[in-house]
C-alpha positions as CSV (number, residue, x, y, z in Angstrom):
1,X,23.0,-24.0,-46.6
2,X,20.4,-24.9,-43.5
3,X,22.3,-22.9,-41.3
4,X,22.8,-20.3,-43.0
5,X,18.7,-19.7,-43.5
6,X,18.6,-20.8,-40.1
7,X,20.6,-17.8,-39.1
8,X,18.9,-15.4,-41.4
9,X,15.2,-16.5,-40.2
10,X,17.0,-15.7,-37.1
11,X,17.9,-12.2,-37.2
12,X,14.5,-11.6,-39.5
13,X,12.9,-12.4,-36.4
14,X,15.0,-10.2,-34.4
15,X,14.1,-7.4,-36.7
16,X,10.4,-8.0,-36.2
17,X,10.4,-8.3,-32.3
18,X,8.8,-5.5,-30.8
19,X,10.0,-4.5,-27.8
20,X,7.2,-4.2,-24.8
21,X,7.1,-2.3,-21.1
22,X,5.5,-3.0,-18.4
23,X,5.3,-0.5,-16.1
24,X,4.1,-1.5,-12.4
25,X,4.8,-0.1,-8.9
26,X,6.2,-2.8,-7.9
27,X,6.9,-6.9,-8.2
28,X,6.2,-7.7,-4.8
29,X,3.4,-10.0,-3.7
30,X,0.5,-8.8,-5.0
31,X,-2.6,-8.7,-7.2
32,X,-1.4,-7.0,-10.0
33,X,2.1,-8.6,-9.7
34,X,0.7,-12.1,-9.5
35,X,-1.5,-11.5,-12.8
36,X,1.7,-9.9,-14.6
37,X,4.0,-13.1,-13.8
38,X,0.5,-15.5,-14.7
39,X,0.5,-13.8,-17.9
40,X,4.8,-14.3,-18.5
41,X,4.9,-18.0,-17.8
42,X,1.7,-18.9,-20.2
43,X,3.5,-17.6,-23.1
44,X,4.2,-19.5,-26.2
45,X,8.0,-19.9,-27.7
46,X,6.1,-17.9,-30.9
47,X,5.1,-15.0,-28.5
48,X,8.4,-15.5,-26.8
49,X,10.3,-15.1,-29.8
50,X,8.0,-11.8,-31.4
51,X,7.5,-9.9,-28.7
52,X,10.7,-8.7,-26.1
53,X,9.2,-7.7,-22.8
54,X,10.6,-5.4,-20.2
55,X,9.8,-4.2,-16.9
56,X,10.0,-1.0,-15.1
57,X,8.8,-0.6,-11.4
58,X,8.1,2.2,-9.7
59,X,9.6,1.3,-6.3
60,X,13.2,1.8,-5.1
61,X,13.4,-1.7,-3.4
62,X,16.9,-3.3,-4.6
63,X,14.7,-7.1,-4.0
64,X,11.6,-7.5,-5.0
65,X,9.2,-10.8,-4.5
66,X,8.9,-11.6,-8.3
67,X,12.4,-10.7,-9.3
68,X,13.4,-14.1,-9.7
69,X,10.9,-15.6,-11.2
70,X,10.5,-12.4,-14.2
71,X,14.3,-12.9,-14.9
72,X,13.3,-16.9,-15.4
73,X,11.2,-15.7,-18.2
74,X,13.8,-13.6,-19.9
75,X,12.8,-10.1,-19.5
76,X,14.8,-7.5,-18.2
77,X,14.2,-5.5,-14.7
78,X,14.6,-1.6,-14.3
79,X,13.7,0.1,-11.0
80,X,13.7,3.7,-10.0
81,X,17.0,4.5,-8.9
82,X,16.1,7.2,-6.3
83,X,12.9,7.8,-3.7
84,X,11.4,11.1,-3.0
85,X,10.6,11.6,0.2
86,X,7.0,12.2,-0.4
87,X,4.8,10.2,-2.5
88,X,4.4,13.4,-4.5
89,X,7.9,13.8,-4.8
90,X,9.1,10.5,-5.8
91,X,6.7,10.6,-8.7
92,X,8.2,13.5,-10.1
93,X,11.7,11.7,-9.8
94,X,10.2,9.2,-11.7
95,X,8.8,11.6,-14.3
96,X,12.6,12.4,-15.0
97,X,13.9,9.0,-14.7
98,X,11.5,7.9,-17.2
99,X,13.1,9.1,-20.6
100,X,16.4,8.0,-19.6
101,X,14.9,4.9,-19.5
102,X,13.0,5.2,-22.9
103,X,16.8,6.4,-24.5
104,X,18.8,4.1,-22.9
105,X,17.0,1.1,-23.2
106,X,14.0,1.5,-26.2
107,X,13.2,2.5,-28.3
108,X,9.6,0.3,-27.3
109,X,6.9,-0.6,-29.3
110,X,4.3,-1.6,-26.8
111,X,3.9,0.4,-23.0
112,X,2.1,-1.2,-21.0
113,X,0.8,0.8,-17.6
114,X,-0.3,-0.9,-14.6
115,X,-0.2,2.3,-12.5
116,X,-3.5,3.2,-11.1
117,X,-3.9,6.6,-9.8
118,X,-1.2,7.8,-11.8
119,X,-0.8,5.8,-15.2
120,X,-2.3,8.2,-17.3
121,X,0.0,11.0,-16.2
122,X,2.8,9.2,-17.9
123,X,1.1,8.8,-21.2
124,X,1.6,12.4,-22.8
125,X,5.3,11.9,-21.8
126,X,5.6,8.6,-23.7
127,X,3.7,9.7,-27.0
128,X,6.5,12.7,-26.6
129,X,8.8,10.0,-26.8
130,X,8.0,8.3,-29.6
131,X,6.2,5.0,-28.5
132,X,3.9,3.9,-31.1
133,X,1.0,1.9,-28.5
134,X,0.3,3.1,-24.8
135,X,-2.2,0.9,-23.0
136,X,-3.7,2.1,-19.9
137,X,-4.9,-0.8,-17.6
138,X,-7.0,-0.3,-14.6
139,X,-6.6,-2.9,-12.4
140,X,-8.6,-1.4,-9.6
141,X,-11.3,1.4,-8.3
142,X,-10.8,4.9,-7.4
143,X,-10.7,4.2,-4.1
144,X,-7.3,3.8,-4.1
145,X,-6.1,7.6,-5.0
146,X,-4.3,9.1,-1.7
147,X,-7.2,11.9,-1.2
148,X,-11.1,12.7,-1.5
149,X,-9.5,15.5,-3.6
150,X,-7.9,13.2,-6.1
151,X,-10.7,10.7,-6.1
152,X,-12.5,13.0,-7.5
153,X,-10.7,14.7,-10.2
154,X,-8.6,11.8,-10.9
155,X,-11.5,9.9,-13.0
156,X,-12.4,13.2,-15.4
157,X,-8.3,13.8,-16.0
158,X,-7.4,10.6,-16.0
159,X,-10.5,9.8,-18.8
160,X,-9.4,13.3,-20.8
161,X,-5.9,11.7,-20.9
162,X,-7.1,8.3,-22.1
163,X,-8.8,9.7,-24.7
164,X,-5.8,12.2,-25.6
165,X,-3.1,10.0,-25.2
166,X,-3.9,6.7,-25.3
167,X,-4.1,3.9,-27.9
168,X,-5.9,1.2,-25.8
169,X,-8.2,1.0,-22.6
170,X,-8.1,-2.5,-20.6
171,X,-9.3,-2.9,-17.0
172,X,-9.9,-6.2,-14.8
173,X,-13.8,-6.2,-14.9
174,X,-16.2,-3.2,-16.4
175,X,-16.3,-2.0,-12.8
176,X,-12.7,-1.0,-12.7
177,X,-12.6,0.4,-16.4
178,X,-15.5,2.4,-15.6
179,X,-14.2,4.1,-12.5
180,X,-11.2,4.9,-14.3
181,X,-12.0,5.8,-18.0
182,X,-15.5,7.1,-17.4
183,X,-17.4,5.8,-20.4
184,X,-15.1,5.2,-22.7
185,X,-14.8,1.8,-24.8
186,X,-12.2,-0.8,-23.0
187,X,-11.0,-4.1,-23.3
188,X,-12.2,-6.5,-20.2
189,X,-9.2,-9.2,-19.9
190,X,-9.7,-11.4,-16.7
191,X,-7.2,-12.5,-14.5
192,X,-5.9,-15.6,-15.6
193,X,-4.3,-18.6,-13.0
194,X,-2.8,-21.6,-13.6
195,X,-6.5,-23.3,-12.9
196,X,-4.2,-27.0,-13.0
197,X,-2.0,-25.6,-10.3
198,X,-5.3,-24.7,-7.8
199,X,-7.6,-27.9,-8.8
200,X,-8.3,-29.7,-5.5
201,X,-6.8,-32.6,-4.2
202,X,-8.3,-34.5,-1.4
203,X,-4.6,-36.1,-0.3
204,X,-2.8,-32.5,-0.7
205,X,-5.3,-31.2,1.3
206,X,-5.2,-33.8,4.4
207,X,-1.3,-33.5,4.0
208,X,-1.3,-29.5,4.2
209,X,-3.4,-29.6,7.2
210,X,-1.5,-32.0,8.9
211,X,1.5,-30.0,8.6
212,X,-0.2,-26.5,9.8
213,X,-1.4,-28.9,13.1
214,X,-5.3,-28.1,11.2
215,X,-6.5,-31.6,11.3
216,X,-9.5,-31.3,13.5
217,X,-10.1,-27.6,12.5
218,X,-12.3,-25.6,10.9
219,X,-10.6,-23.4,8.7
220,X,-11.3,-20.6,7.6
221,X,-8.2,-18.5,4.8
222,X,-7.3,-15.5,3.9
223,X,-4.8,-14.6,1.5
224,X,-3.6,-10.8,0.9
225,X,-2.3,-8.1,1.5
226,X,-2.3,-6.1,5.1
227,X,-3.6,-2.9,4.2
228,X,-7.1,-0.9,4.6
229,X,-8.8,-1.6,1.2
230,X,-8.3,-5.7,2.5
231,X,-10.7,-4.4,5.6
232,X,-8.5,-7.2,7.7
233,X,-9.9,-6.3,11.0
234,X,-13.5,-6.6,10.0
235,X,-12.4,-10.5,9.1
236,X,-11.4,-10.3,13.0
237,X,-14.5,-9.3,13.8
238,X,-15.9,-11.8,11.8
239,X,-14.1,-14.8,13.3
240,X,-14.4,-14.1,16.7
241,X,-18.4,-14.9,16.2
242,X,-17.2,-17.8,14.2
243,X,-15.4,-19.0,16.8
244,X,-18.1,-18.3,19.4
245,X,-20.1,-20.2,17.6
246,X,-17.9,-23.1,16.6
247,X,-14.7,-23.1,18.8
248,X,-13.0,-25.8,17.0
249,X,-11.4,-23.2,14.5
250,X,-8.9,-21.3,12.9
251,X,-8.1,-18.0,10.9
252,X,-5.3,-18.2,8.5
253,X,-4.1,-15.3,6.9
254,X,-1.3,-15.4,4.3
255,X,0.3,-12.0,3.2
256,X,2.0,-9.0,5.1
257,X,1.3,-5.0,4.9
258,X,1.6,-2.3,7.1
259,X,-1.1,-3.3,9.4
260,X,0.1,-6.4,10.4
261,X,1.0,-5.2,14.2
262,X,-2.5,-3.5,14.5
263,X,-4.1,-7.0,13.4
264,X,-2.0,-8.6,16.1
265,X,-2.6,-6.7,18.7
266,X,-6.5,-6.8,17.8
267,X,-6.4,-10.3,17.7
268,X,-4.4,-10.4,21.5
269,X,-6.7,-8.0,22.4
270,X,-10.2,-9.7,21.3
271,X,-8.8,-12.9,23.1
272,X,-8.6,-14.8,19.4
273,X,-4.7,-14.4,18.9
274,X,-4.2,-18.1,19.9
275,X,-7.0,-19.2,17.2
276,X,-5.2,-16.8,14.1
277,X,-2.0,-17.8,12.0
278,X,-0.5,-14.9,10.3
279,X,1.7,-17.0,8.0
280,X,3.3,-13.9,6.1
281,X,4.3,-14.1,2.5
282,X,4.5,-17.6,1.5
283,X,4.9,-19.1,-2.2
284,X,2.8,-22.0,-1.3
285,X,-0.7,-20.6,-1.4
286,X,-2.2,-23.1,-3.9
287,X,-1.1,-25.9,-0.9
288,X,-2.9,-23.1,1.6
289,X,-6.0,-22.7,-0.6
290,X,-6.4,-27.0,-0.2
291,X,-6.1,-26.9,3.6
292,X,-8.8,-23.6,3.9
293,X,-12.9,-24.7,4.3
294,X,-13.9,-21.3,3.4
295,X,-12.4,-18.1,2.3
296,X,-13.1,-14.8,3.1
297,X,-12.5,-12.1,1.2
298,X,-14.5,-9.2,3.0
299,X,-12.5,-6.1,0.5
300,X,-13.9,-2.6,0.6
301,X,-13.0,-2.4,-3.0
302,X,-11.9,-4.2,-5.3
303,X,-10.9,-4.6,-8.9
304,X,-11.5,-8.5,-9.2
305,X,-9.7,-10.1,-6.7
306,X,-7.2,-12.4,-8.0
307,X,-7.2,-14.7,-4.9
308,X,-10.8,-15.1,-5.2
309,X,-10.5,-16.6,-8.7
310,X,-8.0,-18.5,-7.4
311,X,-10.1,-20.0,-4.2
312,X,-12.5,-20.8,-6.5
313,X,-10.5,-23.2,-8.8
314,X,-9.5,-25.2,-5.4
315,X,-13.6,-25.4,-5.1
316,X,-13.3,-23.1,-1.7
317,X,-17.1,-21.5,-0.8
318,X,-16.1,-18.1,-0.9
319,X,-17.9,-14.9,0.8
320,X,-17.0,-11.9,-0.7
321,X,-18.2,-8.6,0.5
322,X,-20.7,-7.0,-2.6
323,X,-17.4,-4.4,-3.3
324,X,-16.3,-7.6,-5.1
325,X,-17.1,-7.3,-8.9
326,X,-19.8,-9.5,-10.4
327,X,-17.0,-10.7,-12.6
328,X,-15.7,-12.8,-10.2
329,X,-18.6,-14.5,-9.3
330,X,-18.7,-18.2,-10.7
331,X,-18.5,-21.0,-8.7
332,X,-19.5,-21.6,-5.0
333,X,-19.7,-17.3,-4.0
334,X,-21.9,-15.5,-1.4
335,X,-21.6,-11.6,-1.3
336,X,-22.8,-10.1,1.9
337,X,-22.9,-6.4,2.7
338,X,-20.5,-4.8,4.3
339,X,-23.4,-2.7,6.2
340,X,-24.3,-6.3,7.8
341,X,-22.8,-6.9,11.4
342,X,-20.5,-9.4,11.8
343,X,-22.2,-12.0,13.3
344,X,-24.4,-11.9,10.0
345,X,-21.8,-12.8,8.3
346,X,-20.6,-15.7,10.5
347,X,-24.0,-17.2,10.6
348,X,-24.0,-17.6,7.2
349,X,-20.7,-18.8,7.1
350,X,-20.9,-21.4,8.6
351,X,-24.6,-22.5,7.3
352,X,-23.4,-22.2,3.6
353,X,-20.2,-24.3,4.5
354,X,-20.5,-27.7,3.8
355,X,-17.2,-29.7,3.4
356,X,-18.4,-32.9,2.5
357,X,-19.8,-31.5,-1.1
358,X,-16.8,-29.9,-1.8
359,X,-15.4,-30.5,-5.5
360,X,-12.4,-29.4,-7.9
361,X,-13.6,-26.5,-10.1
362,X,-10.7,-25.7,-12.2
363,X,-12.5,-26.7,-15.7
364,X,-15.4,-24.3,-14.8
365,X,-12.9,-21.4,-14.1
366,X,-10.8,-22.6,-17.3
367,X,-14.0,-22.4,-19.2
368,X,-15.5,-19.3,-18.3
369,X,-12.0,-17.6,-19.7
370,X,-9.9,-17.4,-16.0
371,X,-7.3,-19.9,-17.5
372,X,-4.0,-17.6,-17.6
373,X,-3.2,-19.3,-20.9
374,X,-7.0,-17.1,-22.3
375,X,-5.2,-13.8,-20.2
376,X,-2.2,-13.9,-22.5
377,X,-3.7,-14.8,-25.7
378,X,-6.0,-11.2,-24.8
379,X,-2.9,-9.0,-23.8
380,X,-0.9,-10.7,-27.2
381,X,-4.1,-9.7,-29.2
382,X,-4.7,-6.0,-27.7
383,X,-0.4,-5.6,-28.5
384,X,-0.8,-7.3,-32.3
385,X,-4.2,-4.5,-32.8
């Protein structure tokens, strides 16, 4: 008798799962990519169990960084089978790729779009199709639309089709949702981390240093992605008066992009190669984060910045450039201007970095809501609405 309710509870539950997707450019190493698998692995088996989520990326790339670790949390991959050869024209293919997808595999419930400067587009397509909640979720500024042209009809359109199309707004901080939706009402959910994974530990940090040969360094991290909105060779700039100043350190920068040559071959040029680690991708950055005595994050935009939450669990002083939201702002920051020279910003580096007071942050973080266990019980709440 037991197993048989035990089996009918069973498929009752099957019957009441609704089916989610997440729809992302990609699941490499990334902001975006890193909140999305945050959000997966704080789930509960009851959100497990009611909610089935899928995920559809954008980008043609047969292995991606996350792949592993999604299909850990039992939720299915898709990726778009063919590449335009323009940006303009692989979106189109994607257009048509999409509701084979939504035949084949939904019907879903729930579509979830991380897609910046084109999410929206996808939305009249999907109520066309059926799906009963679109989210829209801005997880950065307009800055990052390919042209001046787009930047700035992309905001009006893409706020006209939020309101059209739609069922709920989310964004990173106000700051993203604003550039994106205009004024339209939408739900803030911060960018959880696993704050117990980042808490600092004296003895991981002596250990992490000894093995990068950082002992008697001063080290200063960066952790992201080599591309322009990262602003990567102003950090350059930035450590060379460092290290003018104090010639016992070091530049670490964790993450790869399609300015990694032009950052090397500023570095050999400045005569600071010797003084920089480019580490690459690496799946150790909460060990990094312990060996680091400052981080940098000197963005010319930026939706939150994940890492920066993340620095500031492992109770790194941070200086962020004043592109960085507010938002992110909670233990330990300094924003400077961009308009300030660089040796502005090194002076005040190194003045404002004092390694003997620093102290494990993670409870602050946790409580202020950037616990990624608070970020899912948001996204659960805005899918249950």
């Amino acid at each position: 008798m037991k197993k048989s309710r035990d089996k009918s509870n069973f498929k009752l539950n099957l019957c009441q799962q609704k089916k989610v997707l997440e729809i992302t450019h990609s699941l490499n190493a990334g902001g975006i990519e890193t909140f999305l698998v945050n959000f997966l692995k704080a789930r509960t088996e009851e959100e497990k169990n009611r909610f089935s989520i899928d995920f559809w990326t954008l980008s043609t790339d047969r292995e991606q960084y996350y792949d592993k670790e999604i299909n850990e949390e039992g939720c299915r991959i898709f990726r778009q089978r063919a590449a335009g050869r323009t940006n303009f024209a692989h979106k189109i293919l994607c257009f048509f790729y999409l509701p084979y997808l939504l035949i084949k595999f939904g019907p879903y419930d729930i579509v979830h779009l991380h897609l910046h400067s084109t999410g929206a587009l996808f939305a009249p397509l999907l109520k066309l199709f059926g799906v009963k909640k679109i989210i829209l979720h801005s997880h950065n500024t307009r800055e990052t639309a390919p042209s001046a042209l787009w930047r700035a009809v992309y905001p009006r359109l893409s706020a006209w089709l939020a309101g059209h199309f739609a069922d709920r707004l989310c964004a990173c901080s106000e700051e993203a949702g604003r550039d994106l939706f205009g004024d339209r009402e939408v739900t803030v959910i911060r960018n959880g981390v696993d704050t117990g994974k980042f808490s600092f530990s004296p003895g991981k940090r002596a250990e992490k240093r000894k093995e990068l040969g950082l002992s008697n360094y001063f080290v200063i991290g960066n952790i992201g992605r080599l591309m322009p909105q990262k602003n990567h060779s102003f950090l350059l700039d930035i450590f060379k008066k460092i290290h003018d100043l104090r010639p016992l350190s070091k530049l670490i920068i964790a993450g790869d992009g399609p300015l990694k040559d032009e950052l090397k071959k500023k570095a050999a040029d400045s005569g600071i190669s010797e003084n920089i680690i480019f580490l690459g991708v690496r799946n150790d950055t909460a060990e990094l984060y312990q060996a680091m005595d400052c981080f940098i994050l000197p963005s010319l935009f930026e939706g939150l910045g994940i890492v920066c939450i993340e620095a500031q669990c492992c109770g790194l002083p941070c200086f962020v450039s004043d592109k960085v939201p507010e938002l992110a702002h909670v233990c330990n920051t300094v924003a400077l201007p961009l308009s300030a020279p660089p040796e502005e910003w090194a002076g005040k580096i190194i003045a404002r970095t004092d390694i003997n007071k620093r102290k494990d942050c993670s409870k602050i973080m946790k409580d202020k809501g950037f616990d990624n266990r608070t970020t899912a019980e948001q996204i659960f709440s805005v899918y249950d609405s």
